[in-house]
C-alpha positions in Angstrom: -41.5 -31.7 54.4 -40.9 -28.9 52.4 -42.2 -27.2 48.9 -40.7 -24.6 46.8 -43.0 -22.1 45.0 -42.6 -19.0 42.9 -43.3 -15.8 44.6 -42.5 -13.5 41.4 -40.3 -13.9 38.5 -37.6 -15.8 39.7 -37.8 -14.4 43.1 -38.0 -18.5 44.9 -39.5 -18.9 48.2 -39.6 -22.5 50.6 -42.6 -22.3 52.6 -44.0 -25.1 55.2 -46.1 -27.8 53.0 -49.8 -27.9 54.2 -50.3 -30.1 56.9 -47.3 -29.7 58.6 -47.2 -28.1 62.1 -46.2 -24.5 62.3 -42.7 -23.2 63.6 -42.8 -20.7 66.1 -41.5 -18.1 63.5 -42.6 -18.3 60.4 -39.5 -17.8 57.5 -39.3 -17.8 53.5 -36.7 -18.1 51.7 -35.8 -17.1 48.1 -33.0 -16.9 45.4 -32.9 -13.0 43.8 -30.9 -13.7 40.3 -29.1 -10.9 38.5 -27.3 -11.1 35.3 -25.4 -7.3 35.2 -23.6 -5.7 32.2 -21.8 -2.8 33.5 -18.4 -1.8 33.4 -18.5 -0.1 36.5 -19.6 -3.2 38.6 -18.1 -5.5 36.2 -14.5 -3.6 37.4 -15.8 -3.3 41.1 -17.7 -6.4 41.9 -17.7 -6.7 45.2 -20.2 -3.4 45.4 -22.4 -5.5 44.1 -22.6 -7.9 47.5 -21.7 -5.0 49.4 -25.0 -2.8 48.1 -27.4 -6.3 48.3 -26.0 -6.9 51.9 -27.2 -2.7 53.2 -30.4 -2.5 51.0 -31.6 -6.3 49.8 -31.6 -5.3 46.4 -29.6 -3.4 43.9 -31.7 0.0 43.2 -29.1 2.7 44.4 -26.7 0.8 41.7 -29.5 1.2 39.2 -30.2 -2.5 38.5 -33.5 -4.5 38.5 -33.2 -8.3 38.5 -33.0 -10.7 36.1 -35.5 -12.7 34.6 -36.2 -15.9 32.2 -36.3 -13.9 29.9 -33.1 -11.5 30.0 -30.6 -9.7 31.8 -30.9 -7.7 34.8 -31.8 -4.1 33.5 -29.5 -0.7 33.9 -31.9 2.0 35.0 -29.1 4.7 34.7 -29.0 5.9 31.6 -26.3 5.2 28.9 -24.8 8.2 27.0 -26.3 8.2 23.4 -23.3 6.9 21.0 -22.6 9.4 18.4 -21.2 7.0 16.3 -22.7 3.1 15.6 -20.2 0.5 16.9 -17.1 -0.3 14.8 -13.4 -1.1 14.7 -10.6 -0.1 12.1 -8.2 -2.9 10.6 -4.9 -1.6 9.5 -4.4 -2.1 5.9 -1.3 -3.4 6.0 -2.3 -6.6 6.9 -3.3 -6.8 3.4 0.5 -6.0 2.0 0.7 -7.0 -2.0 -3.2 -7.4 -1.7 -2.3 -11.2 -0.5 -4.4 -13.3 2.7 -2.9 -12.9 6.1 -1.1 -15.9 7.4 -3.6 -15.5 10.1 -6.7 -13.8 8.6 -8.4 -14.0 12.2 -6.5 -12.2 14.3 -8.4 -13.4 17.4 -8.8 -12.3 21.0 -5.9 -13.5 23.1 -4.9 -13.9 26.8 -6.7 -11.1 28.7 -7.1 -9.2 25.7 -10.9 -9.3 26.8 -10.5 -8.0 29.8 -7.9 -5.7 29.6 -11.2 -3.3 26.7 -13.5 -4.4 29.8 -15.3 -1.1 29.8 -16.3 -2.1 26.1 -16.6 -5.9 26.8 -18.9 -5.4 29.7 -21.5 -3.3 27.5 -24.8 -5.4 26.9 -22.8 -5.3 23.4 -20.0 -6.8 24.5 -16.6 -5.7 22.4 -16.0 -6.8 18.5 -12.6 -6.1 18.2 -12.6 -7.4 14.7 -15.1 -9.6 12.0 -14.4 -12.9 14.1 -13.5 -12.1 16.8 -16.1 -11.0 20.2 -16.4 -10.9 23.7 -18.5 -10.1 26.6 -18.3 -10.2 29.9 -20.8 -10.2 32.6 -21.8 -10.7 36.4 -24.0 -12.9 37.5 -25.1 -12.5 41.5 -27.5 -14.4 43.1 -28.2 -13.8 46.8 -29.8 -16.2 49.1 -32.6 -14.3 51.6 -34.5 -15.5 54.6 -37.0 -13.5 55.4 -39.0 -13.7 58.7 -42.8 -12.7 58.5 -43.3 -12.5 62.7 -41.7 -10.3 63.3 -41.4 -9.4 59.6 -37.5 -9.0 58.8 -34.9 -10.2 56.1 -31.2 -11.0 56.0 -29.0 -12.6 53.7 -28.0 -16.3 54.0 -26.2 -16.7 51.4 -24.3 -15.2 47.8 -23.1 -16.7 44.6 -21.2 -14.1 42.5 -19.4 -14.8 39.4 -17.6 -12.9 36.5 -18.3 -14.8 33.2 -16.5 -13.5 29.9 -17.7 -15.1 26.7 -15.6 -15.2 23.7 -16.6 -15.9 20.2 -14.7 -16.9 17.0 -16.1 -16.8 13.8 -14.8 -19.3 10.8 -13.8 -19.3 7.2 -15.0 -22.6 5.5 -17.3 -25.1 6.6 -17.8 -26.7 10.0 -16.4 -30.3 9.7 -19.8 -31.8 10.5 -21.1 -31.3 6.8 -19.6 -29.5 4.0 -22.0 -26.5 3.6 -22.9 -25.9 7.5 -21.4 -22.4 8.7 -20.2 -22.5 12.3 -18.7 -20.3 15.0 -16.7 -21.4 18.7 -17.6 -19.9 22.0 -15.8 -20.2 25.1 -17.3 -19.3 28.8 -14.9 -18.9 31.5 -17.2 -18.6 34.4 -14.9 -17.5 37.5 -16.6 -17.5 41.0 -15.8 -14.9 42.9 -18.1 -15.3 46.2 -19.7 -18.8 46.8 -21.1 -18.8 50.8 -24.5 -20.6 52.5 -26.6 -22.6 50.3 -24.2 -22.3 47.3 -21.6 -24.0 49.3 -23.1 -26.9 49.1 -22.0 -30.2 47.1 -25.7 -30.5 44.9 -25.3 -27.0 43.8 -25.1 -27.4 40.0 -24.5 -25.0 36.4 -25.5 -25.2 33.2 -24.6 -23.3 30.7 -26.5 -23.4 27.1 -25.9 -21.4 23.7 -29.1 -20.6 22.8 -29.9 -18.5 18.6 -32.8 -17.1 17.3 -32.1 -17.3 13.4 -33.5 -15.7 10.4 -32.7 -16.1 6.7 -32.9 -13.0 5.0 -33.8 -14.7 2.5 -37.7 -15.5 2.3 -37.7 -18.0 0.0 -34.7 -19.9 1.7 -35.4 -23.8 1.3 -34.8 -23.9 5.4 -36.7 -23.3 8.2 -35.4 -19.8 10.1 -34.4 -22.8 13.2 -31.8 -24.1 10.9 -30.1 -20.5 10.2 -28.4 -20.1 13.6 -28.7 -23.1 16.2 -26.5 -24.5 19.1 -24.3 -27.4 18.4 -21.2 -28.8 20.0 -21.0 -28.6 23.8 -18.3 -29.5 26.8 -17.9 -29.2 30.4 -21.0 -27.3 30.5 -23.5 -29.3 32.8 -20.8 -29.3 36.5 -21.6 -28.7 40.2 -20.4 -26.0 41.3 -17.2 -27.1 43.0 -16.5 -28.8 39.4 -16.8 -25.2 38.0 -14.5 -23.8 40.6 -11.6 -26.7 39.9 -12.6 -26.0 35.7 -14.4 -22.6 34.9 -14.2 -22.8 31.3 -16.7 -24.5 28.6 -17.1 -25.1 24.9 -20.1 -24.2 22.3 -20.7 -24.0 19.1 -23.5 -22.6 16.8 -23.9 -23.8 13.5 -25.8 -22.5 10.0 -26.8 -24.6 7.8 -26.8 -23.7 3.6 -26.3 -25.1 0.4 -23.7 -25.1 -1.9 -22.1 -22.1 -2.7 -23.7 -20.7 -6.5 -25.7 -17.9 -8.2 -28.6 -19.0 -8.0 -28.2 -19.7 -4.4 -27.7 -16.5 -3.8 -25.5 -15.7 -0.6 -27.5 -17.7 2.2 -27.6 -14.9 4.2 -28.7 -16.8 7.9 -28.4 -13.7 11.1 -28.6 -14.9 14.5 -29.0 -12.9 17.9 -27.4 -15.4 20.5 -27.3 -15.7 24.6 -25.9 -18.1 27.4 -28.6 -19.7 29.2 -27.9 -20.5 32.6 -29.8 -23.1 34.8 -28.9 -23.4 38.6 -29.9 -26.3 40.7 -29.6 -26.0 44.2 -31.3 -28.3 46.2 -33.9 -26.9 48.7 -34.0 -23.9 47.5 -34.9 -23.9 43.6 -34.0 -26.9 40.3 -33.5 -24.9 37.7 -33.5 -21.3 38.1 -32.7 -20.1 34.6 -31.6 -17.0 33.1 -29.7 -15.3 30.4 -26.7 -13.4 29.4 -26.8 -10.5 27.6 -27.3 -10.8 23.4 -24.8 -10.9 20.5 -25.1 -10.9 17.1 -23.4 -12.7 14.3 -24.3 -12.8 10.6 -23.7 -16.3 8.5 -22.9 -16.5 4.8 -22.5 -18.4 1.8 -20.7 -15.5 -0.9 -20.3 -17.3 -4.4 -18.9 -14.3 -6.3 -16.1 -13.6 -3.1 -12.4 -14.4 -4.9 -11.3 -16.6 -2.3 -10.9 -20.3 -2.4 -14.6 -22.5 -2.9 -13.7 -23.8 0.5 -14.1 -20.3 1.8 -16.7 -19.2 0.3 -18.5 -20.4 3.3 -18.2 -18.0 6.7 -19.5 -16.7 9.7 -18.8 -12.7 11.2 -19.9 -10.8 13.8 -22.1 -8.0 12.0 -23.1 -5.6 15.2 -20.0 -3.1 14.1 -19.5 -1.2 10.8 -15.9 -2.6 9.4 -13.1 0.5 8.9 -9.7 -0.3 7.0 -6.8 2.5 7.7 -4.4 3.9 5.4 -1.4 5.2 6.5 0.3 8.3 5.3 3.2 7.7 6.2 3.4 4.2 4.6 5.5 4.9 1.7 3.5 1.7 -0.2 0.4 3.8 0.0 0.5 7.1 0.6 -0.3 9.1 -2.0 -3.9 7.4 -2.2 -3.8 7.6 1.9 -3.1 11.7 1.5 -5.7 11.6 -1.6 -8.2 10.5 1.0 -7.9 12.5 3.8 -7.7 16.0 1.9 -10.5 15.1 -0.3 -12.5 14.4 2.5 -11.3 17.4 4.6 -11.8 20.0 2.2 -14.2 18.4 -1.3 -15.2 21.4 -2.7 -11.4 22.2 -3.4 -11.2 18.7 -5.4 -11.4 18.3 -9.0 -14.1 18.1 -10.9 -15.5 21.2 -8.9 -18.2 21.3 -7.4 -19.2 23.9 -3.9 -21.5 21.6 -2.8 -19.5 18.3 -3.1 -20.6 15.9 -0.2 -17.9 12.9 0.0 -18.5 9.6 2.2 -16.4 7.1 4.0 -14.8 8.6 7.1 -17.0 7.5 9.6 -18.9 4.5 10.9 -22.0 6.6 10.7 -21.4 8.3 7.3 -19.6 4.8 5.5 -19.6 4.0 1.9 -20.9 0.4 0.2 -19.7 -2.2 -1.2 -20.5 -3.0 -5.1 -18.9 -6.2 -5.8 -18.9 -6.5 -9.7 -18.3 -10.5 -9.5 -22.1 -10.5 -8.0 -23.5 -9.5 -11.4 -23.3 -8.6 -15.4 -24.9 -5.4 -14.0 -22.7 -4.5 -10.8 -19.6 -5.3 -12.9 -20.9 -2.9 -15.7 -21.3 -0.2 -12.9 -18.4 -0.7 -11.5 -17.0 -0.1 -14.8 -18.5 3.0 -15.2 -17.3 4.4 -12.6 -13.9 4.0 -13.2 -14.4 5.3 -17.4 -16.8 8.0 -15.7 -13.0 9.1 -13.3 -10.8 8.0 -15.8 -12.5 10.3 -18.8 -12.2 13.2 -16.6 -8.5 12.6 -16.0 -8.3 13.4 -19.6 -10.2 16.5 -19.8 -8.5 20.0 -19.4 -10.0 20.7 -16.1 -7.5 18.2 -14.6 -4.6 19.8 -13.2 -1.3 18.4 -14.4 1.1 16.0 -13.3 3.7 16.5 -11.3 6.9 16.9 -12.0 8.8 14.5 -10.0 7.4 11.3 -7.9 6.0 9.6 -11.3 4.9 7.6 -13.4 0.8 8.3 -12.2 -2.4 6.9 -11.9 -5.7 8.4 -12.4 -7.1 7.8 -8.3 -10.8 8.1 -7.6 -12.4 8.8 -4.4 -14.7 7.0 -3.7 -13.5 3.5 -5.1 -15.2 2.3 -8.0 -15.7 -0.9 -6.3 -18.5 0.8 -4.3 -22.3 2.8 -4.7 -20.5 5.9 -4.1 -18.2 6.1 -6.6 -18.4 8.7 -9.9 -21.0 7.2 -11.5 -23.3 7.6 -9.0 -25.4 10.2 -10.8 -26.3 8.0 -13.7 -28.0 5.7 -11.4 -29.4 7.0 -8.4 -30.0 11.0 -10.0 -28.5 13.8 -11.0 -27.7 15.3 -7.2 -25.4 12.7 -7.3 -23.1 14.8 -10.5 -19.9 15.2 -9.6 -19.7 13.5 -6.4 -15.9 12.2 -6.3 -12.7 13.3 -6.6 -9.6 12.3 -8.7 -6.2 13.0 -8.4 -2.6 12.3 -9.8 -1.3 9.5 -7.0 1.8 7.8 -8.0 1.0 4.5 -9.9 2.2 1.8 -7.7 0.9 3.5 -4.4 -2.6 4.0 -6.3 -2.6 0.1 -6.8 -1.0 -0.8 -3.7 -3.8 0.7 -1.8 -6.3 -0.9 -3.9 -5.1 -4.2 -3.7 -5.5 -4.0 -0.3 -8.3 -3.0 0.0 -9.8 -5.7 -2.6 -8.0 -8.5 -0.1 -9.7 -6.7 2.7 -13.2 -7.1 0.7 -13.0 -10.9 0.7 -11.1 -12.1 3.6 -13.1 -10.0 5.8 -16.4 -10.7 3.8 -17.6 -7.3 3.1 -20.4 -8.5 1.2 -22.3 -6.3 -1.8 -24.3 -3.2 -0.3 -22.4 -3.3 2.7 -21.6 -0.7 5.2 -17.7 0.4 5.7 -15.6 3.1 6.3 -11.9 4.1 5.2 -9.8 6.0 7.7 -6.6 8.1 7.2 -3.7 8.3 9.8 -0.2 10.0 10.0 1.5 8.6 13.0 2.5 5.4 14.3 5.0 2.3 13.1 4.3 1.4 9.7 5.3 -2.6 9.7 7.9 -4.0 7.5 7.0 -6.5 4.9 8.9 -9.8 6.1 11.4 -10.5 3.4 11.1 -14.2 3.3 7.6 -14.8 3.5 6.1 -18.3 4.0 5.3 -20.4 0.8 2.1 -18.8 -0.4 -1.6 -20.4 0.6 -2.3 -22.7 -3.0 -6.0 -21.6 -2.4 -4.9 -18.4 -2.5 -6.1 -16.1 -5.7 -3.2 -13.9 -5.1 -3.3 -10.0 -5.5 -6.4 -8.4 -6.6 -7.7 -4.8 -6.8 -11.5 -3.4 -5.6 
């Protein structure tokens, strides 16, 4: 008879139960489990058995194992980012400041794996507000170790490439009318099953597991109910079921109340990981560990001018949103050019200032939403900021208008539908003076570009004081309006401006 036992971790071993006669030579054996995020293996993962099979563990690669508790660790050392995470959204997306027919734009095909050097960071790759993947290894090799003489070999390896891919929603799950939700899919594809894995009682499970939070402390809901797993499928198979079927289903879910004001916007955040249990007979019953962790922010938005269905969402908050303006985009290019020279040179701008400091153009250096819908007082500074623009438009300090390529609006830099914007000072303190920039921009460019980016606001649920960032760019197709345009969304508030 035999007993399993923990030797460290999850480091397994299968030792002779007490009682029973000795063997001649004494063995162990034991399951070593790693769970690896790195775009070098990830790309090459045969190293991986390669590396396991010359040394019995992983240290020249730079990775410790896994435990219950998380992922294997990377001992080399990643390259500081100089930037925080983030992706860009073209603008025109957004044409006539209406809702994409698709406002998801999701992951497709091998999408994932074809940014796998972003996908297999411990962050795994947002390419957009719904839309996340990650991709990871996970190798476990079976050892038998001898203790006279002393000596170890591998039996055994089970190596696998798993890509998760996550989709967050606009509108309610269809469980209950004010519960938030977002879809997962695991593809777990074995790449090297041999020894104890091949074996018919080897068996996966893979689990969604969320640690939520409500931001809000006096949220009527325990911080359980703010992210937690829900729907599952095909995600309890033996491992030759996984091989014939490598792909399951989950869900998380949020729970809130109606959307109102006096609900406030149900902010629930949760930091999320596939658990994995093995069972494989003789050796260990479930050995489990974990993937690496993603985020994803749930929320219920009253003041956002969509439909009341979609008032209700869930987005992937680890990157800063960017929206791009095109200069070449004859919709919106005066505001686009506006942008990038103000930002390029600010003490040249109008009003004057040497000193000028102008935000927006990067992740780490964005501007903030100030959605005037929220309150009597964000709508009134919002206000301000455009008179505070608008006045100066009128004084004699602002150049005059063109000649040609009229009529012209008054545009601002930064947007009065953020904190940044030109009344800044009155609020926050005198540095603040002059802070902006306005300029002649022809009238239905100016409001193109702001329509869009007011569309961009609410589909993509920038909510009030959020982070973003506007970029500028001169090359590259500008897309053509299609000229007979499907019947328009009846939920739909049509065009709107920031």
């Amino acid at each position: 008879m035999l007993v399993w036992a923990a030797v460290s971790g999850l480091v397994l071993a299968l030792t002779p139960a007490a009682g029973a006669q000795a063997a001649p030579e004494k063995k162990t054996y034991k399951i070593i489990p790693y769970v690896i995020s790195d775009p070098d293996l990830v790309k090459n993962p045969q190293r991986v058995v390669t590396e396991f099979a010359k040394s019995k563990n992983l240290d020249a690669l730079g990775i410790a194992p896994a435990t219950a508790n998380g992922p294997s660790k990377s001992k080399r050392r990643a390259a500081a980012l100089a930037e925080p995470v983030s992706f860009v959204t073209d603008s025109s997306r957004f044409n006539g400041g209406k809702k994409p027919a698709d406002p998801y734009n999701y992951i497709a095909g091998d999408e994932c794996e074809a940014n796998y050097d972003r996908a297999s960071a411990d962050a795994g790759w947002i390419k957009n507000r719904f839309s996340y993947c990650q991709i990871h290894l996970v190798y476990m090799p079976a050892v038998e170790c001898g203790i006279f003489p002393p000596s170890c070999k591998v039996v055994g390896n089970f190596l696998s490439s798993n890509t998760l891919v996550g989709r967050g929603k606009i509108g309610a799950a269809e469980v209950a009318t004010t519960t938030r939700w977002a879809e997962f899919d695991l593809d777990v594809e074995i790449l090297t099953r041999t020894g104890p894995w091949l074996g018919g009682g080897a068996r996966l499970e893979a689990e969604l597991e969320c640690d939520g939070n409500y931001l809000d402390e006096d949220f009527p809901q325990t911080d359980a109910n703010a992210c937690f797993a829900g729907f599952t499928q095909d995600n309890d198979k033996s491992l030759n079921q996984w091989m014939a079927d490598d792909d399951a289903e989950l869900t998380l879910y949020s729970q809130a109340s109606s959307p109102s004001a006096g609900a406030g916007e149900q902010i629930g955040t949760g930091v999320f990981h596939v658990e994995y249990d093995f069972d494989l007979p003789w050796y260990i019953e479930f050995l489990d560990t974990e993937s690496p962790e993603g985020g994803m922010r749930f929320d219920t938005a009253w003041y956002l001018n969509v439909a009341n269905t979609d008032k209700l969402g869930s987005v992937f908050d680890r990157a800063v949103p960017g929206l791009s303006l095109n200069e070449t985009d004859p919709s919106v290019e005066g505001a686009a050019r506006h942008i990038e020279d103000a930002r390029t040179n600010p003490a040249a701008t109008v009003p004057l200032k040497a000193d000028k400091v102008l935000h927006g153009a990067t992740p780490g250096d964005p501007l903030h939403r100030l959605a005037g819908a929220k309150s009597a007082a964000l709508r009134t500074r919002a206000t301000r900021n455009r008179t505070v623009s608008t006045n100066f438009c009128k004084t004699v300090a602002m150049p005059a208008k063109p000649d040609t390529g009229g009529p012209f609006d008054c545009d601002e830099y930064a947007m009065a539908s953020t904190y940044e914007g030109s009344a800044r000072s009155e609020y926050e303190g005198a540095q603040y003076e002059l802070d902006y920039s306005v300029r002649w921009v022809n009238r239905s460019q100016n409001q193109e570009a702001g329509r869009r980016i007011g569309r961009w606001y609410e589909v993509d649920r920038i909510l009030d004081s959020e982070r973003f960032f506007i970029t500028t760019t001169d090359t590259g197709p500008v897309p053509v309006p299609d000229p007979n345009p499907e019947d328009p969304d009846p939920d739909d508030p049509g065009p709107i401006e920031p």
